[in-house]
N, C-alpha and C positions, 0 to 999 in steps of 0.2 A: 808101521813103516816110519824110519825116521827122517824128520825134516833136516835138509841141510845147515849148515851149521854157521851161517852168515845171515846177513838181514836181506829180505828181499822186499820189491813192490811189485803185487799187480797189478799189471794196467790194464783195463778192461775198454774195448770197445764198445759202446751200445747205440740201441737203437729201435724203432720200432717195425713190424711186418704188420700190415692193417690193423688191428686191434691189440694184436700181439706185440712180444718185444723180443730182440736176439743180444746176444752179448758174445765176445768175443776176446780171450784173453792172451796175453805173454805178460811173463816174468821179468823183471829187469832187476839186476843185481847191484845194491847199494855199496861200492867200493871200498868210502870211508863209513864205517859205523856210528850211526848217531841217530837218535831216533828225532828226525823230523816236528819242527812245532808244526802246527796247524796251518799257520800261515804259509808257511812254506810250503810243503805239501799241497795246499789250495795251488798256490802258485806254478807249483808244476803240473799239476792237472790241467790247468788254462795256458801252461807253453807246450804241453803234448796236443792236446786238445788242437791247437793252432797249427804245430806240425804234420798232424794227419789231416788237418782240411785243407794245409798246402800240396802233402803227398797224394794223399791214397785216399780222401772222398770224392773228388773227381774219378778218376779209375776205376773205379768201384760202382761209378752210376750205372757204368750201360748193363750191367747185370742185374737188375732190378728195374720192378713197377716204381711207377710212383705212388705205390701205397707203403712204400719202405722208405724209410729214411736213418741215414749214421747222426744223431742227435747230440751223443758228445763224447765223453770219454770218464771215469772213474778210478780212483789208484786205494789200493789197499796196502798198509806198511805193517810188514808181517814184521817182526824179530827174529834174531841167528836163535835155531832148533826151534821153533814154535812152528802153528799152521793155523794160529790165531793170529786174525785181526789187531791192531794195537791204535792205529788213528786210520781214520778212514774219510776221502775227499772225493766230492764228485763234482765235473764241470758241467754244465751245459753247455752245448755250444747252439748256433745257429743252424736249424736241420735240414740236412741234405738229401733232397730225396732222390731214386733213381728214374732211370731217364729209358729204360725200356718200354716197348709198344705193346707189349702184352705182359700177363700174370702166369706163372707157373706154379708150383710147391712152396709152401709156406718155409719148408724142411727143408728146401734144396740148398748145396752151398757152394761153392767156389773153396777150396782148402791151398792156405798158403802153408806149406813145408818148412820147417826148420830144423835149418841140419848145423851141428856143429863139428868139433874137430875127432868128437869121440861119435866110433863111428860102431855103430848100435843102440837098440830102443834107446837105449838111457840118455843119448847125447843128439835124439830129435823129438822132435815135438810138431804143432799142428796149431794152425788158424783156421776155424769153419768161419767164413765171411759168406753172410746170407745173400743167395742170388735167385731172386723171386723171379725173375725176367724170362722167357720163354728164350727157348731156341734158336739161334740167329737167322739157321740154314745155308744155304750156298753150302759153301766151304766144308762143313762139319752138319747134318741138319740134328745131330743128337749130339753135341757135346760147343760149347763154349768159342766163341768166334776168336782165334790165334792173336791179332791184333790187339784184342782187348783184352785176352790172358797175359800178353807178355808184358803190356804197360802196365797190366798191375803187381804183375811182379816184380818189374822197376821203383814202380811207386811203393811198395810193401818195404822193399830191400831200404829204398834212399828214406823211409819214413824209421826206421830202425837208427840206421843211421846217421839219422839227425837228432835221433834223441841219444843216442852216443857222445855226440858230442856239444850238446848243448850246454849249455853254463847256468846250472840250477843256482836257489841260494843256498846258503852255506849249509845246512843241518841236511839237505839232502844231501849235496855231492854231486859225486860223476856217477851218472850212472850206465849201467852195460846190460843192451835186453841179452837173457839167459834165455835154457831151456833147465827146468827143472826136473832132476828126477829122484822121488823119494825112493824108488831103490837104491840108489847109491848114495842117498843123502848128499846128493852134488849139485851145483848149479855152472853148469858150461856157457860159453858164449856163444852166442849164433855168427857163424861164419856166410852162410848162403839159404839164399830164400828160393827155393819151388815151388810153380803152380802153374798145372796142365790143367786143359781144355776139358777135362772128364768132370762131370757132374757128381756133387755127392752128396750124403744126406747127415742132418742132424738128429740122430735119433733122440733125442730127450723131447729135441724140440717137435718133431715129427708124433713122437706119444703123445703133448699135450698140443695136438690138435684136436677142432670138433671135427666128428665126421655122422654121416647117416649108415645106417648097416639096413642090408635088405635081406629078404629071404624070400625061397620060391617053392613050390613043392616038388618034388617028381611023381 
């Protein structure tokens, strides 16, 4: 499949689930081409970093234990037609944990939607943001309390949006979160962020769970 044909970064979410760790990524598309010094790069990892623990790690607690936490942020600076790595920066930031009263699924997640103007697989994409937290009840007793879905879906959108328009230094540029699809070797712009109250699951992360297996006779 081929990679689009512009320079991209990923910016990755992470964090850990008790022993475990979740990561969580979008694409953001480098407008002016230039491949990033080190420093710089560093630098934006620690101004993204910043504007998700203004936006969206707050929002994000009540869906989680406190045995989860968003601990910072990582950016990978891919090249136009590659799907390699070329510099790579991680921040740490100061760890957030969440603020729920009980534990549920290691695998459970909260999925923010990204839709853009091209309207088919290729022009959406997806956030699995880890939601360890049990069930609220009242309102919904099997899916995600409305309140706390919909501020994070404000806080996902206005955190996009601030790294849109934020003012990196010079070898980065401007940069614009995409959704990438190497079917069309394209990268779109995200226009609008979704995320309902329905529960979902992360399978990678759901394989690599421990679990005990039983057996019985008949």
């Amino acid at each position: 499949m081929p990679a689009p044909a512009v320079p991209r970064i990923r910016c990755t979410l992470y964090g850990q689930i008790g022993p475990g760790a979740w990561r969580s990524s979008v694409y953001l598309h480098q407008i002016t081409p230039s491949m990033p010094t080190q420093s710089d790069l560093d630098a934006a990892a620690n101004s993204i970093s910043g504007l998700w623990n203004a936006h969206g790690a707050t929002p994000l607690q009540p869906f989680n234990d406190g045995a989860e936490s968003w601990d910072g942020v990582e950016l990978d600076y891919i090249p136009a037609s590659s799907m390699a790595t070329a510099i790579n920066s991680v921040h740490a930031a100061s760890a957030v944990p969440g603020s729920a009263g009980h534990v549920s699924s290691a695998a459970q997640c909260v999925v923010a939607s990204l839709y853009t103007a091209v309207h088919s697989k290729s022009g959406r994409g997806r956030m699995y943001l880890p939601a360890t937290g049990d069930m609220p009840g009242g309102i919904d007793a099997y899916g995600f309390h409305p309140a706390d879905t919909s501020a994070l879906c404000t806080a996902v959108a206005a955190w996009l949006t601030a790294v849109n328009t934020f003012a990196y230094a010079s070898t980065v540029g401007i940069l614009t979160a995409v959704v990438q699809s190497l079917t069309t070797a394209s990268v779109n712009p995200i226009t609008k962020v979704f995320v309902d109250t329905r529960p979902d699951r992360h399978i990678h992360r759901e394989k690599a769970q421990l679990q005990s297996r039983f057996s019985a006779t008949v």
